[in-house]
C-alpha positions as semicolon CSV with decimal commas, in nm:
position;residue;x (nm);y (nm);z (nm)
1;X;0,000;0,000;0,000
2;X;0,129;0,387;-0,110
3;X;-0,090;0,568;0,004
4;X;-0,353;0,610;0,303
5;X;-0,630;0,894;0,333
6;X;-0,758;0,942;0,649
7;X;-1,041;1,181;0,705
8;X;-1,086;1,374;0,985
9;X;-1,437;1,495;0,969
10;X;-1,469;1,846;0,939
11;X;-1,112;1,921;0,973
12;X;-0,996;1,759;0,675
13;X;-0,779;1,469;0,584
14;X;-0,452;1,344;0,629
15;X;-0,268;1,202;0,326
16;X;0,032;0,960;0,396
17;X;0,233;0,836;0,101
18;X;0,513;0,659;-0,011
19;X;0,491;0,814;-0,405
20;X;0,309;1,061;-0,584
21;X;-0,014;0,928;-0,623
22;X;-0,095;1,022;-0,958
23;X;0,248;0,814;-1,082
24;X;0,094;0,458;-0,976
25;X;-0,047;0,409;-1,307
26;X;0,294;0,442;-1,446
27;X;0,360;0,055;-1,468
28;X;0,685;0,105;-1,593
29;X;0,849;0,382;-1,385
30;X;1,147;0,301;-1,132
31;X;1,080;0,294;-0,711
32;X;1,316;0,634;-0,768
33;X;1,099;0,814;-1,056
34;X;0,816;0,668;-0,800
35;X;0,955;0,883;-0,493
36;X;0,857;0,534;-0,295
37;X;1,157;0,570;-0,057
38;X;1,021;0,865;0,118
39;X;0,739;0,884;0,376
40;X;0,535;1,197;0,335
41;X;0,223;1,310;0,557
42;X;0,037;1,593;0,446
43;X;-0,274;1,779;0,618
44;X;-0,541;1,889;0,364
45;X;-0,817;2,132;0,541
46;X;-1,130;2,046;0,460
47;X;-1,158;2,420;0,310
48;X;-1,198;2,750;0,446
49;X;-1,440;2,700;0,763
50;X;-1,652;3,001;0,630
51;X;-1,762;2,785;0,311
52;X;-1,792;2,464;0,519
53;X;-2,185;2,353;0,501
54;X;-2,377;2,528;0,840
55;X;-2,644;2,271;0,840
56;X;-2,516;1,874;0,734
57;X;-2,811;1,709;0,540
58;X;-2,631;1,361;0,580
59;X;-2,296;1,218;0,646
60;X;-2,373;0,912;0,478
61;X;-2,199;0,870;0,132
62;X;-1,957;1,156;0,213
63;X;-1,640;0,916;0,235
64;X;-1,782;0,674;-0,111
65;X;-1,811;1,067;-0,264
66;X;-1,426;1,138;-0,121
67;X;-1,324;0,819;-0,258
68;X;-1,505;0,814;-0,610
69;X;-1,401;1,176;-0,665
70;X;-1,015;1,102;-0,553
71;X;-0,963;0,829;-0,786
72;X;-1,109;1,000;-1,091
73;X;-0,955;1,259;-1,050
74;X;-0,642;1,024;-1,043
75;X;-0,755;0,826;-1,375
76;X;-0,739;1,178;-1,562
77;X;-0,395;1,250;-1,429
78;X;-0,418;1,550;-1,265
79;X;-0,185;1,632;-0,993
80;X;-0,182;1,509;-0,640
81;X;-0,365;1,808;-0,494
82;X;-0,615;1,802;-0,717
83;X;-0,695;1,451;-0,627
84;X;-0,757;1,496;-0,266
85;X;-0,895;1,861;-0,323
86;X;-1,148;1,702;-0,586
87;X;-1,236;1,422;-0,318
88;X;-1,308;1,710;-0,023
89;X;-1,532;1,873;-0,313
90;X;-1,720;1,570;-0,357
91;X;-1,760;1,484;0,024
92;X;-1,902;1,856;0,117
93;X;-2,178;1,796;-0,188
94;X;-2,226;1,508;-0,060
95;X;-2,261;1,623;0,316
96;X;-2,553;1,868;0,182
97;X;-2,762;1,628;-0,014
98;X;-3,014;1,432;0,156
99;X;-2,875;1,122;-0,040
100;X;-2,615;0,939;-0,031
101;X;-2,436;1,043;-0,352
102;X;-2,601;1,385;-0,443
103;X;-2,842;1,335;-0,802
104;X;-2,676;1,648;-0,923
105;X;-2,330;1,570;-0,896
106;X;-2,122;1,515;-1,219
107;X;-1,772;1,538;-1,315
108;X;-1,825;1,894;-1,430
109;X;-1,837;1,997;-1,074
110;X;-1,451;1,925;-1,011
111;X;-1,220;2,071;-1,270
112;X;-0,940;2,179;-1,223
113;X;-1,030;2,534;-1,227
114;X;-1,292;2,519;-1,008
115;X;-1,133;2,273;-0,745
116;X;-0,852;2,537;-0,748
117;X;-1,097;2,802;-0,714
118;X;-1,226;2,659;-0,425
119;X;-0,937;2,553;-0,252
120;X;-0,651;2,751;-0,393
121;X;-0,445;2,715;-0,078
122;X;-0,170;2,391;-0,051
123;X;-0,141;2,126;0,179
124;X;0,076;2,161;0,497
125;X;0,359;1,884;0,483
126;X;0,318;1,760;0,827
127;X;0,628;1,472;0,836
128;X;0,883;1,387;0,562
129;X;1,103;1,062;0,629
130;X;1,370;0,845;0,449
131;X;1,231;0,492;0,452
């Protein structure tokens, strides 16, 4: 395993990797091009508290949203932040629907421009480590 996201509820999510996660597609790339000797933890904030949702609908589906959105976002090959930025999108739509996976939601909603508009900050490297 490369990579673990664990979500902290409002607060965000920790991201701990081993490699870039948008490289593990690369079947062919070295453990070095792969950055897989290096332990990194990163905090991602959920986003700024004055956009988080007042009023949750329903926390159900919010992680399978996270998730779903994460590894899409991976499949197109967009960068790491983006990933988990796009997946923290997808949970707080999902946190204000009264389903589980909000009817509206579509891949339209998490660009690349608008994920960066909405989170245009980085994530805070919280531990780097030689393995």
């Amino acid at each position: 395993m490369h990579t673990i996201l664990v979500t902290l509820g409002k607060l965000g999510v920790l991201m701990a990797t081993c490699r870039d996660i948008t490289k593990v597609f690369l079947s062919n790339a070295t453990q070095d091009q792969l950055g897989a000797n290096v332990m990194k933890i990163y905090y991602y904030p959920p986003c700024s508290f004055q956009a988080l949702p007042k009023v949750v609908t329903s926390a159900s589906g919010a992680g399978d949203s996270m998730v779903a959105a994460v590894v899409s976002a991976m499949v197109d090959g967009r960068t790491q932040d983006d990933c988990v930025k796009s997946g923290l999108l997808a949970a707080q739509y999902s946190l204000l629907a009264s389903s589980p996976v909000p009817k509206k939601i579509n891949a339209g909603l998490f660009t690349t421009q608008k994920v960066q508009i909405w989170a245009p900050w980085h994530p805070r490297l919280v531990l780097e480590r030689v393995l």
